[in-house]
MARBA-3410 file (N, C-alpha, C, O; in Angstrom, 1 decimal):
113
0.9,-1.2,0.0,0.0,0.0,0.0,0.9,1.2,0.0,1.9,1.3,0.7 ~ 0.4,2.2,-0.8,1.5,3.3,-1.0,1.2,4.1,0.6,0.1,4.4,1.1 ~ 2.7,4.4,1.2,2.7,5.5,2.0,3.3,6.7,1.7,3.9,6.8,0.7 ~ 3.3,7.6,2.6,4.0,8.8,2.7,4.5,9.1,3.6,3.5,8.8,4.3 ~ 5.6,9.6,4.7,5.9,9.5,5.8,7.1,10.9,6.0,8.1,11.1,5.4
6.2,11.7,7.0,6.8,12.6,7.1,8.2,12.6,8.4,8.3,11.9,9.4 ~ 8.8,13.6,8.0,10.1,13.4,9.1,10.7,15.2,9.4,10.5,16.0,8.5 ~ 11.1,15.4,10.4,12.2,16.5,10.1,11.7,17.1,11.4,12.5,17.8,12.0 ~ 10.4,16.8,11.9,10.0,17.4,13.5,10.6,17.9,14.7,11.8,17.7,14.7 ~ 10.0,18.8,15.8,11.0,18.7,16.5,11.1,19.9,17.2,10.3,20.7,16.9
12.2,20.2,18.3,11.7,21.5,19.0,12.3,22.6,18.5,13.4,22.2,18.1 ~ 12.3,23.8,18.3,13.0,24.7,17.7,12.8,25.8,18.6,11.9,26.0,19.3 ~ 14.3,26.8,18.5,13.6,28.5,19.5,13.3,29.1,18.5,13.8,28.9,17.4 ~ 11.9,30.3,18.8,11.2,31.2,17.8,12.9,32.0,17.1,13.8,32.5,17.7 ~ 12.8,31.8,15.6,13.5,32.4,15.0,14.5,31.4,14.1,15.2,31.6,13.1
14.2,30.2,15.0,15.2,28.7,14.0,14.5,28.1,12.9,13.4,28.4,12.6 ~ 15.0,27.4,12.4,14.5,26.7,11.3,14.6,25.4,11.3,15.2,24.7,12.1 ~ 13.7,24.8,10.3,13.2,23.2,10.3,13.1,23.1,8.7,12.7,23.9,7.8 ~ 13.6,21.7,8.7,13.1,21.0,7.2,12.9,20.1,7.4,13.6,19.2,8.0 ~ 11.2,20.1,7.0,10.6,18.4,7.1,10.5,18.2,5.6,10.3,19.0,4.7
10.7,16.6,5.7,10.8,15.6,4.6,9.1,15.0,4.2,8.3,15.0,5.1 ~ 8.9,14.7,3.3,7.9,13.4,2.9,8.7,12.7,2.0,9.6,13.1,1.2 ~ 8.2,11.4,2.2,9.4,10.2,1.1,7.9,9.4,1.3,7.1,9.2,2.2 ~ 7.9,8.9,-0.5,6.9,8.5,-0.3,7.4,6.7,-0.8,8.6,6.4,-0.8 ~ 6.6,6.0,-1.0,6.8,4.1,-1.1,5.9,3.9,-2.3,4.7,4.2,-2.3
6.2,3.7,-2.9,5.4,3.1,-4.5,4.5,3.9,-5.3,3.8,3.7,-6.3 ~ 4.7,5.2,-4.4,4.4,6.1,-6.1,5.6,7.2,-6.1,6.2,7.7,-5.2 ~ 5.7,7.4,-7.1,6.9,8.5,-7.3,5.9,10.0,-7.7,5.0,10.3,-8.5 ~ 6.6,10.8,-6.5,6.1,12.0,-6.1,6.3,13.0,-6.6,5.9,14.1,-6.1 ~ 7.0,12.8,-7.8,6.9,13.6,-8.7,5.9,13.6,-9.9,5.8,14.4,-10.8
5.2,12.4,-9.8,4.3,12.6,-10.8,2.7,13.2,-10.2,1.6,13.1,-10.6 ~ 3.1,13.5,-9.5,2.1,14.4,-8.8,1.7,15.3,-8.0,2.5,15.2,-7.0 ~ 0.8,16.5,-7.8,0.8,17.4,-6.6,1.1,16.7,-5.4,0.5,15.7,-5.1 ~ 1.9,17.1,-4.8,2.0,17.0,-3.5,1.8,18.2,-2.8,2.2,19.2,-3.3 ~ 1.2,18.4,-1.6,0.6,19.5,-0.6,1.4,18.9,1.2,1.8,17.8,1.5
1.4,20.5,1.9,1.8,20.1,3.3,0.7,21.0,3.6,0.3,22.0,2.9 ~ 0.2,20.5,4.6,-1.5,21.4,5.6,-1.0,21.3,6.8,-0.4,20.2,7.0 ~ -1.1,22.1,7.7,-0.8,22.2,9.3,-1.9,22.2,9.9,-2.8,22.8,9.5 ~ -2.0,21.2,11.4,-3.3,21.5,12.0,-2.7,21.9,13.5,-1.6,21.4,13.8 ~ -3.3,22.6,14.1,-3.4,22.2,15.5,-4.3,22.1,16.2,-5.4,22.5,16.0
-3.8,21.3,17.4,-5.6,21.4,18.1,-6.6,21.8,18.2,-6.5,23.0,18.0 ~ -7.6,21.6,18.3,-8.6,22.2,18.2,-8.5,23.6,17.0,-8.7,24.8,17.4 ~ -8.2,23.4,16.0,-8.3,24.7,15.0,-8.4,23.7,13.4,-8.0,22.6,13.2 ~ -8.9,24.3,12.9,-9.1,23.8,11.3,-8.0,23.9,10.9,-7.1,24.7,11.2 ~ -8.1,22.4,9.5,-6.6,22.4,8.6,-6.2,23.5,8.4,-7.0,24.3,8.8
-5.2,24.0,8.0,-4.6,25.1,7.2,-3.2,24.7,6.1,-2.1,24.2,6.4 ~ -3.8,25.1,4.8,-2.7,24.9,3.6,-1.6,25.4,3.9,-1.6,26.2,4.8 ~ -0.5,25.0,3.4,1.3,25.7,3.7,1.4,25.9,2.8,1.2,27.1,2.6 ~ 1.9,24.8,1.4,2.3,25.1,0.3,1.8,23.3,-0.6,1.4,22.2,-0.2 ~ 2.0,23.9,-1.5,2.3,22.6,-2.6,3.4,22.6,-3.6,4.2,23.5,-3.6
3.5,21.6,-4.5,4.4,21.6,-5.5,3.9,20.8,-6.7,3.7,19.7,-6.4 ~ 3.5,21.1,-8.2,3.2,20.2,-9.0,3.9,19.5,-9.5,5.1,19.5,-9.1 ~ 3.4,18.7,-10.6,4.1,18.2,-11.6,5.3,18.7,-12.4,6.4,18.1,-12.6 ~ 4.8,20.0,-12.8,6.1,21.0,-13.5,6.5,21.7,-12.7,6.3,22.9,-12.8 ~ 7.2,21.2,-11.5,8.1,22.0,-10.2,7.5,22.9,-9.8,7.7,23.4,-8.6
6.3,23.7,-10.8,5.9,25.1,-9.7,5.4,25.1,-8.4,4.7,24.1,-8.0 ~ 5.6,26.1,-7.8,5.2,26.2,-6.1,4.2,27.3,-6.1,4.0,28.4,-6.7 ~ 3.5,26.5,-5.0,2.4,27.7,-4.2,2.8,27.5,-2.7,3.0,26.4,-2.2 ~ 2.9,28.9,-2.1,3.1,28.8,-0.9,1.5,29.6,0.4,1.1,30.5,-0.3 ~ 1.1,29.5,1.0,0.4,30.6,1.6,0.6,31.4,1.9,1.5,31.3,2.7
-0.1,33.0,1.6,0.4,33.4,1.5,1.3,34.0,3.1,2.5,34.4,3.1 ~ 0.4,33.7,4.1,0.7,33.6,5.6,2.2,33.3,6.0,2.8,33.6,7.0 ~ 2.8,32.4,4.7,4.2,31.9,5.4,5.0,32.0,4.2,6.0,31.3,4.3 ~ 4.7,32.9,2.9,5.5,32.6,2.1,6.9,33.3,1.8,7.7,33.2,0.8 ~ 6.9,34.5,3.4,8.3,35.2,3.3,9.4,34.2,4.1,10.6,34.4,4.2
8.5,33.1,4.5,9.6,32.3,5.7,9.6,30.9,4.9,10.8,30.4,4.9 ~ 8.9,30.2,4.3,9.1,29.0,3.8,9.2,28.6,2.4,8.9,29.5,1.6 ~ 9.3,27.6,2.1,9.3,26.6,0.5,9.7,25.8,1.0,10.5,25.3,1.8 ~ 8.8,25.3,-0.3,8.9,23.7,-0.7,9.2,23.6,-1.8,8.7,24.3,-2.6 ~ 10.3,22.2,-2.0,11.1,21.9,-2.8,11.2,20.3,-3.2,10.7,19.6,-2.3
11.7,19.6,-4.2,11.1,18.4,-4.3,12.7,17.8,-4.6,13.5,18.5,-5.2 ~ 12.8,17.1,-4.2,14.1,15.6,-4.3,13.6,14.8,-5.6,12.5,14.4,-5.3 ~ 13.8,14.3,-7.0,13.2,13.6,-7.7,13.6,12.4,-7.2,12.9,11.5,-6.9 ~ 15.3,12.3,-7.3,15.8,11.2,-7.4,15.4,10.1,-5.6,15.4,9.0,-5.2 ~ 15.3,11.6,-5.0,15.2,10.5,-3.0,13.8,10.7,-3.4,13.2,10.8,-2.3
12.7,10.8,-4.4,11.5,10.9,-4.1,10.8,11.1,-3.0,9.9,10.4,-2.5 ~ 11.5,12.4,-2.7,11.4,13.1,-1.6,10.7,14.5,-1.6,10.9,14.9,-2.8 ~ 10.0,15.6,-0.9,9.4,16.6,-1.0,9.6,17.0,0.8,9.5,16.5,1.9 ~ 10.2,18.4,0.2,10.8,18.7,1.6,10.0,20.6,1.6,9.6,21.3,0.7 ~ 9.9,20.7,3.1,8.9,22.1,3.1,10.4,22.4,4.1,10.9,21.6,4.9
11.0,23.8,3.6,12.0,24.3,4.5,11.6,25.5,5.2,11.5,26.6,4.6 ~ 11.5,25.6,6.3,10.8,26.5,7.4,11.9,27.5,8.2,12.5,27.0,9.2 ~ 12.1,28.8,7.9,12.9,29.6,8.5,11.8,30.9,9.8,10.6,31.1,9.8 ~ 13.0,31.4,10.5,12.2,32.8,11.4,10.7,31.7,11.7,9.6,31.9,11.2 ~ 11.0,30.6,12.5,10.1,30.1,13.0,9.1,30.5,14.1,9.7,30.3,15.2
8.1,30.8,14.2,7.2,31.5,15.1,6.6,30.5,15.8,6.3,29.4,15.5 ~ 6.2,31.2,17.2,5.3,30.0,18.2,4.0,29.4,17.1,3.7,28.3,16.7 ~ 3.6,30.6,16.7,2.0,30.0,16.2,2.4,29.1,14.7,1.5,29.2,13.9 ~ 3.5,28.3,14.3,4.0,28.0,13.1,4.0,26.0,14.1,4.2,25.1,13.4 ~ 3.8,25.8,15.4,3.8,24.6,16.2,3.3,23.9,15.7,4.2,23.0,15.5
2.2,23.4,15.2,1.3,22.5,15.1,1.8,21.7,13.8,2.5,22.1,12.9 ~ 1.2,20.1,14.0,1.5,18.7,13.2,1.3,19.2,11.8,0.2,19.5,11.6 ~ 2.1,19.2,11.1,2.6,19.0,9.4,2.0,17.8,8.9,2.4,16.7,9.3 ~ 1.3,17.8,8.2,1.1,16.7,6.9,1.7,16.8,5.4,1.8,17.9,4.9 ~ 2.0,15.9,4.8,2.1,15.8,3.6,0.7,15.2,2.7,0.2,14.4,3.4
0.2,15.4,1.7,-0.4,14.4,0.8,-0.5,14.5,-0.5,-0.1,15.5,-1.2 ~ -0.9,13.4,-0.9,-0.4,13.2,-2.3,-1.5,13.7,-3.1,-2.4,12.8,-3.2 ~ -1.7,14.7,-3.6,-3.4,15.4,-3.9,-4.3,14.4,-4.3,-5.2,13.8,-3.7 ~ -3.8,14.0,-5.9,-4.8,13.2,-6.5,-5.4,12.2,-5.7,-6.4,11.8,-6.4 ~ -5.4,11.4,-4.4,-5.8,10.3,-4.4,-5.7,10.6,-2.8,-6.0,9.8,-1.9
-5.4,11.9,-2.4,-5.8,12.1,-1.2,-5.1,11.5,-0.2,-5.8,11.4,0.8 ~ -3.8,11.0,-0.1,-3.5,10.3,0.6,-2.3,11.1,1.6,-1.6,12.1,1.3 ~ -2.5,10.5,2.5,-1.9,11.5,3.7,-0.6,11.1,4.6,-0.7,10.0,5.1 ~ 0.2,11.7,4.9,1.1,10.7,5.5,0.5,11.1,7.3,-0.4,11.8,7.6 ~ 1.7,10.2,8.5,1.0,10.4,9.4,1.1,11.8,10.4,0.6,12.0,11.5
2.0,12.6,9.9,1.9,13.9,10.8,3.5,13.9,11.4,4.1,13.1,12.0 ~ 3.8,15.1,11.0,5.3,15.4,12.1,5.1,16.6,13.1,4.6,17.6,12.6 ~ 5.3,16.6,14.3,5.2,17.7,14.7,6.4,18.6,15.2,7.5,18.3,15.6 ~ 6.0,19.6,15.0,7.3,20.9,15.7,6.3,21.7,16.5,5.1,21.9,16.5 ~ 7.4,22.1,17.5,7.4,22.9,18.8,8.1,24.1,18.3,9.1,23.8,17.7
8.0,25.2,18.4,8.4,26.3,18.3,8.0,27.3,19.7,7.1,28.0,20.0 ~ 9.6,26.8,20.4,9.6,27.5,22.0,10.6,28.0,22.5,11.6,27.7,21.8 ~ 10.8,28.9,23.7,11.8,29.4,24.1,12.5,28.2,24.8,13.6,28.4,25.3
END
């Protein structure tokens, strides 16, 4: 069964930076949108960024002076790089693979003194 599995979590001080990974298993992630959405407790998903097929990026516009995402073809990998990290930027990371909706299981970052 194809997964996705995110990595790169973790605690950071407001102002550091983080690069989480998605690596996905039997589909290659570049033949498709891939998206990262952040949730935190109790609050509705919220979009980060994506990446298509023809490498272009969309970021939100909320984080697009601090982050991108960038794609690995060959580690079929999709990495969201996160700088000037902010408290309210904490909450569990997803990856998914658009067309088919599939989700990996969540990484989380802490962004604390």
């Amino acid at each position: 069964q194809a997964q996705l599995v995110e990595s790169g979590g973790g605690l950071v001080q407001p102002g550091g930076s983080l690069t989480l990974s998605c690596v996905g298993s039997e589909r290659r992630l570049a033949q498709w949108t891939i998206r990262w959405y952040r949730q935190a407790p109790g609050k509705q998903r919220e979009f980060v960024a994506e990446i298509y097929v023809n490498a272009k990026t969309r970021v939100a516009t909320s984080v697009q002076d601090r982050f991108t995402i960038s794609r690995d073809v060959y580690a079929n990998r999709v990495d969201l790089q996160m700088t000037n990290l902010k408290p309210e930027d904490t909450p569990v990371y997803y990856c998914i693979l658009a067309h088919y909706d599939l989700w990996g299981q969540g990484t989380q970052i802490s962004v604390s003194p």
